[in-house]
MDAnalysis code that builds the backbone (N, CA, C; Angstrom):
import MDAnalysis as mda
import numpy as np

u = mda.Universe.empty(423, n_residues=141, atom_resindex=np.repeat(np.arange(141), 3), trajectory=True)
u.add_TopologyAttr("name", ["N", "CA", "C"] * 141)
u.add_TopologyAttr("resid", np.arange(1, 142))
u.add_TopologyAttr("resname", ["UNK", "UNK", "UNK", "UNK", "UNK", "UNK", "UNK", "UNK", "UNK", "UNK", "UNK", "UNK", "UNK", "UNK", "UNK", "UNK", "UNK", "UNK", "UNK", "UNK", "UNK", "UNK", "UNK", "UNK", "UNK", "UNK", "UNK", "UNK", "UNK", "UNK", "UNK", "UNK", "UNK", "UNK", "UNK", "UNK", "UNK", "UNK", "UNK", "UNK", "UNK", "UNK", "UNK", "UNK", "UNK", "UNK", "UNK", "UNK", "UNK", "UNK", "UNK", "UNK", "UNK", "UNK", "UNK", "UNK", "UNK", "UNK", "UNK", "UNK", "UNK", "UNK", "UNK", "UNK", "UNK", "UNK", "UNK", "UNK", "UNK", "UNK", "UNK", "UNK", "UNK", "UNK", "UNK", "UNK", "UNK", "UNK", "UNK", "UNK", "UNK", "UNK", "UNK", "UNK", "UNK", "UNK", "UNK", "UNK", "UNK", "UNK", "UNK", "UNK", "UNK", "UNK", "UNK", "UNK", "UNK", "UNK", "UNK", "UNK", "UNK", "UNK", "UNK", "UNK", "UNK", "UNK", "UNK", "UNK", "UNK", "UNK", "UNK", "UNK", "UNK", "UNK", "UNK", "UNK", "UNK", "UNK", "UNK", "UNK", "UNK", "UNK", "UNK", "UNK", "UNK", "UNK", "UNK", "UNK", "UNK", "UNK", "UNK", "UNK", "UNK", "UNK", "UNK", "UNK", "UNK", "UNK", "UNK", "UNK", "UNK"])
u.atoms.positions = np.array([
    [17.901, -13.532, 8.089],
    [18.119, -14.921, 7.764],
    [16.874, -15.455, 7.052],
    [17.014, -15.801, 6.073],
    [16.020, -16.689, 5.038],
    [15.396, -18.088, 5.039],
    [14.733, -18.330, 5.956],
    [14.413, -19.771, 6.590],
    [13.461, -20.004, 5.113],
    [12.817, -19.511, 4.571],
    [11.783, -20.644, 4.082],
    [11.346, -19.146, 2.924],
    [11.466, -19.725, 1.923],
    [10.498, -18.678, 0.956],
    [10.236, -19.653, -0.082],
    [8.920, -19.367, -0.530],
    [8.570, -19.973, -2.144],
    [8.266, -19.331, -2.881],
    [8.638, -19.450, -4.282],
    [8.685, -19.176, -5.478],
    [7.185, -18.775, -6.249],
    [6.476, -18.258, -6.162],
    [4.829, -18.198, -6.743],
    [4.634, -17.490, -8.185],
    [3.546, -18.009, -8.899],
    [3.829, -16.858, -10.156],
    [2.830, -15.986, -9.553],
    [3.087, -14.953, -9.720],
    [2.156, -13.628, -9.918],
    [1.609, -12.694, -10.929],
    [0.582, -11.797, -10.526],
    [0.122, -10.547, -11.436],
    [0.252, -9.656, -10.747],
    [0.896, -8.641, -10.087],
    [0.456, -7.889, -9.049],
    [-0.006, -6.252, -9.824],
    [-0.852, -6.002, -9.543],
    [-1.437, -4.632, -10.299],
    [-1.102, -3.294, -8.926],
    [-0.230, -2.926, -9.019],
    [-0.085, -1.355, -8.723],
    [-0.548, -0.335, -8.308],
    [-1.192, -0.159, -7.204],
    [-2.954, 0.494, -6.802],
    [-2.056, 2.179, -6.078],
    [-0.353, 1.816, -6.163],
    [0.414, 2.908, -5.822],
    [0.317, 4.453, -6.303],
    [0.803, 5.859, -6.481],
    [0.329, 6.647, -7.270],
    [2.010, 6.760, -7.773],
    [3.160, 5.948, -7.772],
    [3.965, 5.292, -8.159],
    [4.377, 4.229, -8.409],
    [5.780, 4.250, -9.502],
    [6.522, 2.993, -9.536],
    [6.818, 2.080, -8.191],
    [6.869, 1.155, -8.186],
    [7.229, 0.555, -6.975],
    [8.329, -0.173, -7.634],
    [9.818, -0.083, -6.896],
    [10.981, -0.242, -7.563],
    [11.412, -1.714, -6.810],
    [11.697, -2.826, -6.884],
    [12.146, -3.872, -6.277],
    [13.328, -4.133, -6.253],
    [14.326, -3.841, -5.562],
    [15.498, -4.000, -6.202],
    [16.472, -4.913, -5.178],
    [16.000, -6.713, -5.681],
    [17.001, -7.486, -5.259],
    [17.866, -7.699, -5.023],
    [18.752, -7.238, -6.166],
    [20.426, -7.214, -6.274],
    [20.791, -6.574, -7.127],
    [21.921, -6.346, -7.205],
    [22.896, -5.716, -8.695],
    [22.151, -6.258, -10.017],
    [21.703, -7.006, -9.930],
    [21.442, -8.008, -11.398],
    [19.901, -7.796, -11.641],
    [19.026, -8.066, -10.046],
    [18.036, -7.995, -10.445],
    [17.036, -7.248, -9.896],
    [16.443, -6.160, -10.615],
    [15.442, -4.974, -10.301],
    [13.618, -5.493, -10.969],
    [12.459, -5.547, -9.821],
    [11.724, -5.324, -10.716],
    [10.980, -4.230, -10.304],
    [10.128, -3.954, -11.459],
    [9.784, -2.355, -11.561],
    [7.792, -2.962, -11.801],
    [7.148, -2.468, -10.547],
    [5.695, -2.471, -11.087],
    [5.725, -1.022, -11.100],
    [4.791, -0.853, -12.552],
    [4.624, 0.558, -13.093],
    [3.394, 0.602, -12.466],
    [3.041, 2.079, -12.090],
    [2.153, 2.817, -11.611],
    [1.115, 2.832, -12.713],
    [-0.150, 2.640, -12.156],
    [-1.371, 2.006, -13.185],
    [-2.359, 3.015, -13.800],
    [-2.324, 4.416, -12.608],
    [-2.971, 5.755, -13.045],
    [-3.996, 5.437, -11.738],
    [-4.487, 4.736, -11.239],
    [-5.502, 3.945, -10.486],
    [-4.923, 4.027, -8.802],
    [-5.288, 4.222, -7.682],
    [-4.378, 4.354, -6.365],
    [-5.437, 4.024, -5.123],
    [-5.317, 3.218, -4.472],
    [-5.786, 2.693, -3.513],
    [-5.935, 3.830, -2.415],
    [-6.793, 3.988, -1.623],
    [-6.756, 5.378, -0.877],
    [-7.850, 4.935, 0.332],
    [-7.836, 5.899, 1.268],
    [-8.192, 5.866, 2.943],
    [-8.398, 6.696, 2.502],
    [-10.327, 7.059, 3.299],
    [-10.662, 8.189, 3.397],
    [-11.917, 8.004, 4.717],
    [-12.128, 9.274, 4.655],
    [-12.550, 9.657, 6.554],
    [-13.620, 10.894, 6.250],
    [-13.813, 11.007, 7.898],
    [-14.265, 12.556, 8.016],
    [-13.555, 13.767, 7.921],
    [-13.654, 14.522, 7.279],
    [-13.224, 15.787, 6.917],
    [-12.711, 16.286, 8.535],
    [-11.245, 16.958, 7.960],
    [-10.560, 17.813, 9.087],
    [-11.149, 18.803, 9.280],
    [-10.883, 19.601, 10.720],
    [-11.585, 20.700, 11.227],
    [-10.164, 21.570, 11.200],
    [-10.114, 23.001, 10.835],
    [-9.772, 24.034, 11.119],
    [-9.779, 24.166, 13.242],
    [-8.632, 23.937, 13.726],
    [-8.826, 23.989, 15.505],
    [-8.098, 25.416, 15.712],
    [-6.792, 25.694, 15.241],
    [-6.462, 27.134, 15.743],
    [-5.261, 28.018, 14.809],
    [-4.843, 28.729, 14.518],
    [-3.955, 29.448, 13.998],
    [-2.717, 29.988, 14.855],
    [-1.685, 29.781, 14.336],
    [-0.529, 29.342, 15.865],
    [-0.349, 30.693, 15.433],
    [0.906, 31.523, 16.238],
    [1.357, 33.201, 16.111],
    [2.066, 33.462, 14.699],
    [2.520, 32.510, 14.302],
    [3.540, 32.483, 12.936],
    [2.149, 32.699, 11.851],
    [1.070, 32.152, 11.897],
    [0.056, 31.922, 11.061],
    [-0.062, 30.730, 10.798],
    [0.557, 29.314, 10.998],
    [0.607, 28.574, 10.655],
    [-1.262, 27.651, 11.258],
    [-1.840, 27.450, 10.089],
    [-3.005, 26.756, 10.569],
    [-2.742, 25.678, 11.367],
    [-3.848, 24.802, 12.072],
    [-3.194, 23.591, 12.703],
    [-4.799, 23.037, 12.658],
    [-4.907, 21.738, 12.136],
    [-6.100, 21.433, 11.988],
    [-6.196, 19.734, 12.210],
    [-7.254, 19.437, 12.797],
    [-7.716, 17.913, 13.317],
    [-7.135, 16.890, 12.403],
    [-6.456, 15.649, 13.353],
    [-5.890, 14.646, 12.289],
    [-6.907, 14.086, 11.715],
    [-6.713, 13.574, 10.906],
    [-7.730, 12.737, 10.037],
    [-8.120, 11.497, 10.360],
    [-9.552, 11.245, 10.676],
    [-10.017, 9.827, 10.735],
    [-10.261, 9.089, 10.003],
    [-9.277, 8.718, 9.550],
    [-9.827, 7.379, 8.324],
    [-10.365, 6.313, 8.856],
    [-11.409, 5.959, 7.632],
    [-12.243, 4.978, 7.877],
    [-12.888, 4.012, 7.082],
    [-12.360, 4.238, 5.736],
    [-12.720, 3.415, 4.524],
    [-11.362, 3.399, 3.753],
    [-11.265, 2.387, 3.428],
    [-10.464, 2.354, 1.870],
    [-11.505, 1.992, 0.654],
    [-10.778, 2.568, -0.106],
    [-11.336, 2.617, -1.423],
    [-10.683, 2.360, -2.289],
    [-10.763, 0.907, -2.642],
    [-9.647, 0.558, -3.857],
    [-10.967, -0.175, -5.034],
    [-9.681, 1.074, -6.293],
    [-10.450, 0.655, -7.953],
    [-10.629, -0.766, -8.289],
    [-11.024, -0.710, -9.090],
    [-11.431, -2.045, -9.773],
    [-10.034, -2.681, -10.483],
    [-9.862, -3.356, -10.215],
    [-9.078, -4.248, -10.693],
    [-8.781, -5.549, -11.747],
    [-7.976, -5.799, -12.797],
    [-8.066, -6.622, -13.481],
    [-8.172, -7.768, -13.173],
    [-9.293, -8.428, -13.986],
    [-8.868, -10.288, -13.566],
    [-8.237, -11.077, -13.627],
    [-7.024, -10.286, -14.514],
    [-5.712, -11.213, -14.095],
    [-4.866, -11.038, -13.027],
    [-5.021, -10.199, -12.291],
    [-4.594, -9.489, -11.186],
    [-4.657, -10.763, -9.605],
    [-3.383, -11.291, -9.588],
    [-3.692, -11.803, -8.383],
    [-3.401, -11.478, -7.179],
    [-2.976, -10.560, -6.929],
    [-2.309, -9.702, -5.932],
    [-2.349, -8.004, -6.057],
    [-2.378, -7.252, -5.498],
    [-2.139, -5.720, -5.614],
    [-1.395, -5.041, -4.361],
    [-0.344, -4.352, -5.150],
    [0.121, -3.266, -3.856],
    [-0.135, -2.006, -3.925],
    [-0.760, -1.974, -2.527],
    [-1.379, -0.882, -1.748],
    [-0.015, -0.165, -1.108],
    [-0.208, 1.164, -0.562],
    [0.347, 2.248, 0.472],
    [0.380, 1.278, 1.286],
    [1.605, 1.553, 2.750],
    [1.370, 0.465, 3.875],
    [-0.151, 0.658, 4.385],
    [-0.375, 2.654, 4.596],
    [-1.279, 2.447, 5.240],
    [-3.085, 1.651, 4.911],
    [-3.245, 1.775, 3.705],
    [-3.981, 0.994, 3.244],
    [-4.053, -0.613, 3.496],
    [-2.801, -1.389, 3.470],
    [-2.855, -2.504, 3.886],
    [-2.685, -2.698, 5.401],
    [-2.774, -2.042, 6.646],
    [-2.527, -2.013, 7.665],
    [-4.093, -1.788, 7.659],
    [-4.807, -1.046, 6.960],
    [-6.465, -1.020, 7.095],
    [-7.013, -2.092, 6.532],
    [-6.331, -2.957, 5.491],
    [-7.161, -3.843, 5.279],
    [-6.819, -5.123, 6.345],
    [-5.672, -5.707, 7.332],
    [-5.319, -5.909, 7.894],
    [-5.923, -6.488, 9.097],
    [-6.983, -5.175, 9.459],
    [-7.169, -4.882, 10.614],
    [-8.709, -5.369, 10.350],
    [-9.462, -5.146, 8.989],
    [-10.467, -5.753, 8.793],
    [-11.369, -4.784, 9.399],
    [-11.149, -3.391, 8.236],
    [-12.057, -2.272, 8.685],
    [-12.482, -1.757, 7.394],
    [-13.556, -1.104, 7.163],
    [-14.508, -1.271, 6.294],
    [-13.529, -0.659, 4.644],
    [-13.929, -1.418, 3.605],
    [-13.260, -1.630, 2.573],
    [-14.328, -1.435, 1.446],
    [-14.306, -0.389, -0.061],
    [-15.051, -0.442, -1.008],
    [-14.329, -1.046, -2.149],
    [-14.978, -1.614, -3.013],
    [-14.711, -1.832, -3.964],
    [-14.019, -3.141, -4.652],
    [-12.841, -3.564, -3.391],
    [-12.436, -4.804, -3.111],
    [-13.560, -6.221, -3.514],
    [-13.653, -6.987, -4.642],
    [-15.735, -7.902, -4.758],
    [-14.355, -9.165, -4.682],
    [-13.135, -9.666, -4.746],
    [-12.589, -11.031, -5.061],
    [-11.478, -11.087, -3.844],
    [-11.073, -12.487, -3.494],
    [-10.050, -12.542, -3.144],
    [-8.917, -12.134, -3.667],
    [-7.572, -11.633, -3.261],
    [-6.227, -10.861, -4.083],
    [-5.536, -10.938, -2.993],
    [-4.139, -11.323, -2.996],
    [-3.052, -10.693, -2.375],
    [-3.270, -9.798, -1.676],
    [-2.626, -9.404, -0.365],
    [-2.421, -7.807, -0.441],
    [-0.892, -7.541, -0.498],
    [-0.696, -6.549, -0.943],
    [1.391, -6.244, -0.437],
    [1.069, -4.470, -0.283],
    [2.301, -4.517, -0.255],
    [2.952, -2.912, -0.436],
    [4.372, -2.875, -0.391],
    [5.339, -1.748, -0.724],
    [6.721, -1.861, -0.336],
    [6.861, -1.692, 0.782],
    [7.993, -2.354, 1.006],
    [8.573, -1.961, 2.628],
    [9.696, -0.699, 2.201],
    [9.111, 0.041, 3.331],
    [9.602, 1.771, 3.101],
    [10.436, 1.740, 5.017],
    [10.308, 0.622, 5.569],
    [11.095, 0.803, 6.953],
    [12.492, 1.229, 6.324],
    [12.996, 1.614, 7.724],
    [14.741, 2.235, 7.432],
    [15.403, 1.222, 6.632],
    [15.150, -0.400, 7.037],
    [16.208, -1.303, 6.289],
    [15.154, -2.033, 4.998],
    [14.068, -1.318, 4.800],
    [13.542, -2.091, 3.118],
    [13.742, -1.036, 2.645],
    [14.055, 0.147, 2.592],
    [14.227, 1.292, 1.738],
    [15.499, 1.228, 0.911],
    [15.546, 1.653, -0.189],
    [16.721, 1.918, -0.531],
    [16.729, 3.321, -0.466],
    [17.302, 4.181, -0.799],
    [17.476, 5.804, -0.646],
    [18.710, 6.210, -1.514],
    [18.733, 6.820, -2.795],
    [19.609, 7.837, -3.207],
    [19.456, 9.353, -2.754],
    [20.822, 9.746, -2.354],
    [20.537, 11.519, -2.064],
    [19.390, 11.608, -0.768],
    [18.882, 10.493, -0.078],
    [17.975, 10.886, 0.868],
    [16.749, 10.652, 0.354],
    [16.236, 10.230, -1.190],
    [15.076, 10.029, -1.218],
    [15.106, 8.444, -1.972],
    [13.522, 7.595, -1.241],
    [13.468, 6.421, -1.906],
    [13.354, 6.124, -3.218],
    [14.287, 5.534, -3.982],
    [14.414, 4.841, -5.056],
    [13.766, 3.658, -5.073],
    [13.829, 2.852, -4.544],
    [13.229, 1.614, -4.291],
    [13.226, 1.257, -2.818],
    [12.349, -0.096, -3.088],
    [12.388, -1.367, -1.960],
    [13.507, -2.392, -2.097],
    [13.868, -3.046, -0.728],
    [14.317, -4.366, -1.074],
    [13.399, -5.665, -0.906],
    [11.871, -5.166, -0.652],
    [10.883, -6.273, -0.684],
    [9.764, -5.794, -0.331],
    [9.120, -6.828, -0.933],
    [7.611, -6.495, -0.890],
    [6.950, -6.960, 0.780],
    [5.752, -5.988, 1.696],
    [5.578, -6.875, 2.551],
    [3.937, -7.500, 2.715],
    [3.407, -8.861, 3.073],
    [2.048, -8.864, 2.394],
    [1.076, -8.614, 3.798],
    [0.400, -8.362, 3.348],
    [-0.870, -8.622, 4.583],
    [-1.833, -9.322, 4.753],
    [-1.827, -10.478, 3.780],
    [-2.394, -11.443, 3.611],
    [-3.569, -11.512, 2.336],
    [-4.091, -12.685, 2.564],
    [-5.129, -12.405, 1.216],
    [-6.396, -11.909, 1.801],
    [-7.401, -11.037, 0.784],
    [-8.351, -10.419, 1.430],
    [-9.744, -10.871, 1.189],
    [-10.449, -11.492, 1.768],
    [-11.777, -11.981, 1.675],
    [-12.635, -11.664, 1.510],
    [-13.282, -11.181, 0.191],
    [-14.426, -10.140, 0.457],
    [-15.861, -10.414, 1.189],
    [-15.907, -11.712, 1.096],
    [-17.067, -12.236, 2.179],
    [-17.348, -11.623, 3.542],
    [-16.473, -11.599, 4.188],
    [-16.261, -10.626, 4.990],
    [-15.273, -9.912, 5.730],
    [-14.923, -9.418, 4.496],
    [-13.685, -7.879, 4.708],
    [-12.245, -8.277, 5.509],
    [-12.506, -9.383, 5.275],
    [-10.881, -10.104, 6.148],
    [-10.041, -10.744, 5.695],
    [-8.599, -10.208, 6.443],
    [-7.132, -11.090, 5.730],
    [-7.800, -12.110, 5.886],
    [-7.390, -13.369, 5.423],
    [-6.845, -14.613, 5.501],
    [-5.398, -14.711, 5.609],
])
């Protein structure tokens, strides 16, 4: 149910290592193109822990602990990130590169924002935000 939405203009720049497909309705699709540029979480390096009987390696999950998002245009008032990237910026854990306030979004990839042909995502049916990001100190607003 749709209680309250407003209308805003935007720039949103694409920090995805894809299209991000929007697809409202029959009528109306929008398409942010993938920029070459990708927002990314990075950590301490995984450890090698054991080799199961099949051979299959099995090695330490990954601790992420930084994002690292490119530089961005100044017309850019918003950018979508991976969820998990915006769930790190979110949380207001250490962030490079980010120097202005911006939007944050990403697609919603849950079971009901997905769209799916054949089993794989085609699009979103919406964008979800995580607020705006403060670089003063590293926090949504």
């Amino acid at each position: 149910m749709l209680l309250f939405a407003k209308h805003i203009t935007t720039m949103l720049y694409n920090l995805t290592p894809h299209a991000v497909n929007v697809i409202v309705s029959d009528t109306l699709r929008i398409t942010y193109p993938a920029t070459g540029q990708i927002a990314r979480l990075t950590g301490k390096p995984q450890e090698l822990i054991k080799i199961l009987d099949d051979g299959a390696p099995v090695w330490t999950s990954q601790e992420l602990d930084t994002a690292e998002i490119p530089l961005i245009p100044d017309t850019a008032t918003g950018i979508i990130v991976p969820m998990m990237v915006g769930e790190h910026l979110r949380d207001g854990k250490k962030t490079v590169g980010l120097t202005r306030k911006v939007d944050i979004y990403a697609p919603d990839t849950s079971p009901d924002g997905a769209i799916r042909n054949m089993g794989q995502i085609v699009g979103v049916s919406r964008l979800v935000t995580y607020g705006v990001y403060n670089p003063d100190n590293s926090k949504i607003l």
